[in-house]
N, C-alpha and C positions, 0 to 999 in steps of 0.2 A: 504494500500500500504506500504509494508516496505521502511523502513528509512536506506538507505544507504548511505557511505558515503567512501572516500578512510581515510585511518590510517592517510595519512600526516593531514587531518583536527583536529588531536588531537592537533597542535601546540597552535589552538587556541579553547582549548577543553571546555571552558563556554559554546559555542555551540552549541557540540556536547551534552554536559551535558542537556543542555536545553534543547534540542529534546526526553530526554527518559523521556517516561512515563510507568505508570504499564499498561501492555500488550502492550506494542510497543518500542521493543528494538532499537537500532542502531545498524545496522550490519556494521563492519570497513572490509573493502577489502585491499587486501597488493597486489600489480603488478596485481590488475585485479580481484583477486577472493576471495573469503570471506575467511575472516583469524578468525576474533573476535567477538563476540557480547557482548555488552554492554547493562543491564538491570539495572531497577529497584530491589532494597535490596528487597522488597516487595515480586515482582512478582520471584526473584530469591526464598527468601523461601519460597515460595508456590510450584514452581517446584519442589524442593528439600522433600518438606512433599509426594508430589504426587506420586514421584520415592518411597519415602522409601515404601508408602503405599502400591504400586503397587507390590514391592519388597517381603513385606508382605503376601501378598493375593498370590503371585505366592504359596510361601512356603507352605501356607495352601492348596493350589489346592493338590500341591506334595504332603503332606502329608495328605491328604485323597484321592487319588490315591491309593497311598502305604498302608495304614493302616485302609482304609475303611471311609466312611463318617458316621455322626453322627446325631442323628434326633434332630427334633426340640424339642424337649420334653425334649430329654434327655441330651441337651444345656441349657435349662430350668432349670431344675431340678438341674444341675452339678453349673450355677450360681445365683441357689433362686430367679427366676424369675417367679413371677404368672401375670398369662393371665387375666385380667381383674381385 
């Protein structure tokens, strides 16, 4: 169940501190509707590897799209990798 809570609870933000754990943020509402969330360092850079990764992998789809895919072998071969 997410951890919600309105912004003015930051006045007395130990609390609010105390409630985030990694994978369960505190979402702060301002006049009703979700404004902020509040995470874990942790689980923030985990999110942040996962976008670059993701960001990554898009660029390699695009570019073998565009410029053709490459076999496994010869992914192999290009970085001195033997099968067994």
């Amino acid at each position: 169940m997410p951890n919600i809570k309105p912004v003015s609870d930051l006045r007395n933000y130990n609390e609010v501190l105390r409630d985030i754990s990694v994978g369960e943020p505190v979402f702060l509402t301002k006049n009703g509707r979700g404004r902020y969330a509040i995470l874990d360092i942790e689980e923030y850079e985990r999110t942040q590897a996962v976008l670059k990764l993701m960001s990554e992998l898009s660029k390699g789809e695009t570019a073998g799209k565009q410029d053709g895919w490459i076999d496994l072998k010869t992914v192999e071969k290009e970085l001195s990798v033997t099968n067994g």
